[in-house]
C-alpha positions in Angstrom: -74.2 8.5 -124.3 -72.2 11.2 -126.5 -73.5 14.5 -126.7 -70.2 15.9 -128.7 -70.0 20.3 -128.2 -67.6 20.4 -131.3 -68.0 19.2 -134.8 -66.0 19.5 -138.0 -66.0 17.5 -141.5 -63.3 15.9 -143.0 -62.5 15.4 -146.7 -60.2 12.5 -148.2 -59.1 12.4 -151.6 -57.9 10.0 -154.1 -57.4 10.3 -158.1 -56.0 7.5 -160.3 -56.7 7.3 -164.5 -58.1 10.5 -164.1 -60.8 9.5 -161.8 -61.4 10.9 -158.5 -62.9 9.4 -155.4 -63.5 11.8 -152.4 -65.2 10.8 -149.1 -66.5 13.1 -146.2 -66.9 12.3 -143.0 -67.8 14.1 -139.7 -65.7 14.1 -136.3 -66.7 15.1 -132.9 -64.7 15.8 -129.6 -66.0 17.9 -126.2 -62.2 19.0 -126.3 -61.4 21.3 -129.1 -62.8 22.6 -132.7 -59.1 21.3 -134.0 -59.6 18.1 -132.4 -62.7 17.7 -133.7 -60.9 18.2 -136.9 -58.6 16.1 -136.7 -61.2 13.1 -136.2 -63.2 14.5 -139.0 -59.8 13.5 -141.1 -59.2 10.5 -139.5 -62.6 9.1 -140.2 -62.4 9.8 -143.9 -59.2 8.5 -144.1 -60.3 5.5 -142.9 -63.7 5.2 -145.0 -61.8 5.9 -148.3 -59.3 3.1 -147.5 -62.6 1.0 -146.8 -63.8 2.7 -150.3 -60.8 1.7 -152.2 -60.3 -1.8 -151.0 -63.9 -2.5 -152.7 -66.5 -1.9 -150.0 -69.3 -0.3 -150.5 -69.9 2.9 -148.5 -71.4 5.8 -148.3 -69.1 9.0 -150.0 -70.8 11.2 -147.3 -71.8 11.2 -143.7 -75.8 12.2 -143.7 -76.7 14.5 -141.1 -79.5 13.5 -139.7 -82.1 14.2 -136.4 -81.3 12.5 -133.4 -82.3 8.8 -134.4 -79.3 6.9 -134.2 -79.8 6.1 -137.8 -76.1 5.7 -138.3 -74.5 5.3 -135.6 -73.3 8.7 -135.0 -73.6 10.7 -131.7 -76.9 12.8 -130.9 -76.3 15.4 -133.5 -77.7 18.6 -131.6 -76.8 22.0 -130.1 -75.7 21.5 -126.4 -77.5 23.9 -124.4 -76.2 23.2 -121.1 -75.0 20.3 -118.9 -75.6 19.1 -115.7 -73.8 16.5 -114.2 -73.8 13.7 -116.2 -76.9 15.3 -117.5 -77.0 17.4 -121.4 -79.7 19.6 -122.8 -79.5 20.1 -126.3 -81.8 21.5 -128.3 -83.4 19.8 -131.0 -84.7 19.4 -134.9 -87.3 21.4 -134.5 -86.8 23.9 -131.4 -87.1 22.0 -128.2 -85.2 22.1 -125.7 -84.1 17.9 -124.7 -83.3 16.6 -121.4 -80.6 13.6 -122.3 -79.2 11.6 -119.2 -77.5 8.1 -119.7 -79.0 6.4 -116.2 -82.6 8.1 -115.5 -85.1 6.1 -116.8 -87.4 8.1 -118.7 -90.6 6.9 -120.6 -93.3 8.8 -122.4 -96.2 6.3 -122.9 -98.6 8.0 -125.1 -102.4 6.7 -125.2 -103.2 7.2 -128.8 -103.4 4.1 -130.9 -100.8 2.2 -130.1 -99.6 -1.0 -132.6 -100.9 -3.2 -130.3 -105.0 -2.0 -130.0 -104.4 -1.6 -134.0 -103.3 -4.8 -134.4 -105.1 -6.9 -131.7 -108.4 -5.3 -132.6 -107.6 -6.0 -136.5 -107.0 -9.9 -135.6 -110.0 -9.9 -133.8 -112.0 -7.8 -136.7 -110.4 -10.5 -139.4 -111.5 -13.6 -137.5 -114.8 -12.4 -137.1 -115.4 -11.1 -140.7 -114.0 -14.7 -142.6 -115.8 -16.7 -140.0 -118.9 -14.8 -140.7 -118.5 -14.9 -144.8 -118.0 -18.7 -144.5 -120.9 -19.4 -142.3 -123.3 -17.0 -144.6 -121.4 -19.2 -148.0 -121.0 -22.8 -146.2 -123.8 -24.5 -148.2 -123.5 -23.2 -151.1 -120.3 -24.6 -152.4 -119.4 -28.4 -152.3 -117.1 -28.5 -155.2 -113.3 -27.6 -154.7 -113.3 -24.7 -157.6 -116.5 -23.3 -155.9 -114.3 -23.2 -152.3 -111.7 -22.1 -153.8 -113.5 -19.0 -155.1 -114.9 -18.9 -152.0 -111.7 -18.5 -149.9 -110.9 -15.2 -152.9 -114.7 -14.0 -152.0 -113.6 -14.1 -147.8 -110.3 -12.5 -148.1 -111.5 -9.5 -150.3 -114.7 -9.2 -148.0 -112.2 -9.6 -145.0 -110.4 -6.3 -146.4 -113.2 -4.0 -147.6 -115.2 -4.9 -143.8 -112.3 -5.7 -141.5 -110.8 -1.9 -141.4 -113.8 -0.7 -140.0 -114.8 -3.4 -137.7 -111.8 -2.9 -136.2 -112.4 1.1 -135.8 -115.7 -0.1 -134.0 -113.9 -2.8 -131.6 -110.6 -0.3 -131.2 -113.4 2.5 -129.5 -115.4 -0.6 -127.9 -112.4 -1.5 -125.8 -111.3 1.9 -124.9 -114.5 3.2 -124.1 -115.0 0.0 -122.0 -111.1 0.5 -120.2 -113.0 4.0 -119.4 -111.4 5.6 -122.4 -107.9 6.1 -123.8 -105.9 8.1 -120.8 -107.7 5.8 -118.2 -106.3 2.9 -119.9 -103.1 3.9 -120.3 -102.8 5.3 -116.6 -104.5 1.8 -115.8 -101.7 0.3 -117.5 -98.7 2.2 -115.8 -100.5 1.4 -112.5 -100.9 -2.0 -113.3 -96.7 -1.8 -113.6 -96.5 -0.5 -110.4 -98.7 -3.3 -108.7 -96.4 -5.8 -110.1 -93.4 -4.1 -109.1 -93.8 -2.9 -105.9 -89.8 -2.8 -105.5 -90.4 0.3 -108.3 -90.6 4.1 -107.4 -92.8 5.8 -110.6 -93.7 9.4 -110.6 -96.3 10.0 -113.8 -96.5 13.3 -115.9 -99.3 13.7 -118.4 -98.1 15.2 -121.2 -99.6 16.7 -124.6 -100.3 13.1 -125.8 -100.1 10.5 -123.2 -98.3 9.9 -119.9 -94.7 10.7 -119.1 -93.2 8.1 -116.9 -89.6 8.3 -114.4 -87.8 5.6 -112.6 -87.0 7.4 -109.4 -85.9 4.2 -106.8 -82.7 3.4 -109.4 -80.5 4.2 -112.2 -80.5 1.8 -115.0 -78.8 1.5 -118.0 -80.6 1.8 -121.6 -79.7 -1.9 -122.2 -81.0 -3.4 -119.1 -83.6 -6.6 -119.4 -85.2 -4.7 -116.6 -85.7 -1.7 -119.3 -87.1 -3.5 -121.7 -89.5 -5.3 -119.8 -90.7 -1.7 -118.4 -90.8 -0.7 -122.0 -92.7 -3.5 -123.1 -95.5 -3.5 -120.2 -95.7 0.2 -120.6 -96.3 -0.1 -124.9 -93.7 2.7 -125.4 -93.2 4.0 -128.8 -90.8 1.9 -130.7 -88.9 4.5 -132.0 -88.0 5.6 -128.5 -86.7 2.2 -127.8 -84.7 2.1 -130.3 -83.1 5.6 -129.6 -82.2 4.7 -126.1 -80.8 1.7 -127.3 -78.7 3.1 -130.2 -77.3 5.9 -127.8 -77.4 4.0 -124.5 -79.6 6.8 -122.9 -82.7 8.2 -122.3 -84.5 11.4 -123.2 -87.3 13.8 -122.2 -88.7 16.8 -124.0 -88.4 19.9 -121.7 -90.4 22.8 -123.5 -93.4 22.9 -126.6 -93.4 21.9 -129.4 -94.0 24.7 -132.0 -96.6 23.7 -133.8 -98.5 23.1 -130.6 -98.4 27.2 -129.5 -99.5 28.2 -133.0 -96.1 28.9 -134.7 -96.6 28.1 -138.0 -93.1 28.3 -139.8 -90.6 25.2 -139.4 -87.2 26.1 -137.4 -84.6 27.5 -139.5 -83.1 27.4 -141.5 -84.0 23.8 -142.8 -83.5 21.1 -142.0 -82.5 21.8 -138.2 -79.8 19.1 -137.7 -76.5 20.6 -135.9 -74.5 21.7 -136.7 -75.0 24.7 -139.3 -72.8 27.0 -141.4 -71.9 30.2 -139.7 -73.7 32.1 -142.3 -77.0 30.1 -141.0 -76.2 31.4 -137.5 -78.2 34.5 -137.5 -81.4 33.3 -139.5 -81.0 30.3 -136.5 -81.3 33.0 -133.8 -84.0 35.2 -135.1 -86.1 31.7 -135.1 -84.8 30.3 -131.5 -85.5 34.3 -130.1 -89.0 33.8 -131.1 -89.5 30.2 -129.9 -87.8 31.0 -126.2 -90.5 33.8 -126.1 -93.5 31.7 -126.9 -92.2 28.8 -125.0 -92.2 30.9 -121.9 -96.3 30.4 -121.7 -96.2 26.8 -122.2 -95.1 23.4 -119.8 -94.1 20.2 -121.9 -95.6 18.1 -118.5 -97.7 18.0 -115.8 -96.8 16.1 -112.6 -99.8 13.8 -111.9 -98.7 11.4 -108.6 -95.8 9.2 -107.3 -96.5 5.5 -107.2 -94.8 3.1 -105.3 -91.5 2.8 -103.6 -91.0 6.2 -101.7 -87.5 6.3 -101.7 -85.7 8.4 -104.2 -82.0 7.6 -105.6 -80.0 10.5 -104.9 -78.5 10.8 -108.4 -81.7 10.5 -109.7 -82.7 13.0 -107.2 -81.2 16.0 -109.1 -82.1 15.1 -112.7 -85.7 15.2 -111.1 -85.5 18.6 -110.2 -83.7 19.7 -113.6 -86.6 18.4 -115.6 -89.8 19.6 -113.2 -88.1 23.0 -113.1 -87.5 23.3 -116.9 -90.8 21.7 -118.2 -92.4 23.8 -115.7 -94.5 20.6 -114.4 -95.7 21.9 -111.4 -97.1 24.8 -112.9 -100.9 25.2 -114.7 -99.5 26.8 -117.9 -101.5 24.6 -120.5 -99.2 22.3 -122.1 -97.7 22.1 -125.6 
């Protein structure tokens, strides 16, 4: 995990027949602004060499939200660290617990890719078994089936969306709805793993799960297969992976307590020009003070193993005091 508190951007020139090639690159250190700089430099030294020897390469780093898109380090303001522990603050506002050995897993219980696309499976067998049961004497010869097979696949499209609506809300609604599902699910995790200590957080959209009996690594098999059981967002996964860590938001998000305008200025990747500094305050003054009402979670029970690592001990009480989850402020 590299949370970097100094950034700078390096420039690297090179002009032949009257034809100029530059490349920009950012550097990073937790050391110095200067040495920050001076990796800046050395990166685009290195990428226009790359450049000029015929590879093809981007003339400009992108800045871009915390995704791991390109490889860089998580590209937000540090707000303070604890530990091994960072809180940044992120793209649009929040404050972002990131820790590289507490397993942290928000599990959200809104349609996941796998009710979408087991119920549209289901919906598609069902509609092309039913089109060629109502057609199946009415077409011996091999042009006729042939039309036939067209008639079922466009009849499989126009009817198949919303039979899988219906069978999506069936299956929920029989699972005792969406949350009891997914709380059914992260229990059902726990049965099989008795060896596991889980304490569950419902959140805004779902469930917020935390690995207390260990520390793990991001890469872990046993993270993955917790991942998988548990349906967590893709996206997620492939953050934690990318930056070998795991992350947990600790305060609203904006749009959730009514604040209508976006965080500026736009967009709100770190780092900004010193110029941007004070329209960037005026925003994060009024966020901190509308934040104040809200909790990001809700602790909801423990299950299994009792026993609590000690170094995950402390990250636990860093993110229940700062997303205020034992409190009954509504959450955002």
């Amino acid at each position: 995990m590299i949370v970097p508190k100094y950034w700078a951007e390096g420039r690297a020139h090179h002009r032949e027949k009257g034809k100029q090639v530059t490349v920009r690159r950012y550097g990073w250190s937790d050391a110095s602004q200067a040495d920050a700089q001076t990796s800046a430099d050395a990166r685009a030294q290195e990428a226009l060499a790359r450049v000029l020897s015929g590879e093809k390469l981007h003339r400009r780093d992108h800045k871009v939200a915390y995704n791991g898109a390109e490889g860089l380090p998580i590209r937000e303001e540090i707000l303070s660290t604890h530990g091994d522990a960072v809180i940044t603050r992120n793209s649009y506002g929040a404050h972002c617990l990131n820790t590289p050995n507490v397993l942290f897993a928000d599990v959200d219980f809104g349609e996941s890719l796998w009710w979408k696309s087991t119920s549209y499976l289901i919906a598609a067998a069902i509609t092309m078994f039913v089109f060629l049961w109502m057609t199946a004497d009415c077409c011996e010869e091999r042009s006729s089936r042939f039309w036939l097979f067209v008639g079922t696949l466009i009849g499989t499209a126009i009817v198949c969306r919303k039979l899988s609506e219906w069978l999506r809300k069936l299956l929920l609604n029989r699972a005792g709805g969406a949350a009891n599902a997914t709380q059914n699910r992260i229990r059902g995790f726990s049965a099989r793993h008795p060896d596991w200590g889980l304490r569950v957080y419902r959140t805004p959209a779902g469930f917020r799960v935390v690995a207390s009996h260990a520390t793990f690594t991001a890469s872990q098999p046993e993270v993955a297969e917790c991942f998988s059981s548990l349906r967590v967002d893709r996206i997620y996964v492939r953050m934690c992976l990318n930056q070998q860590c795991f992350r947990a938001r600790l305060t609203a998000k904006p749009w959730r307590m009514g604040m209508s305008g976006h965080m500026r200025p736009r967009p709100g990747v770190w780092p900004i020009k010193p110029e941007q500094v004070p329209v960037r305050a005026a925003w994060v003054a009024e966020y901190e003070r509308v934040a104040n009402g809200f909790a990001a979670c809700r602790f909801i029970e423990k299950l299994g193993n009792a026993i609590v690592h000690p170094d995950v001990r402390s990250v636990i009480e860093l993110h229940d005091a700062q997303s205020r989850a034992h409190s009954e402020l509504p959450l955002a």
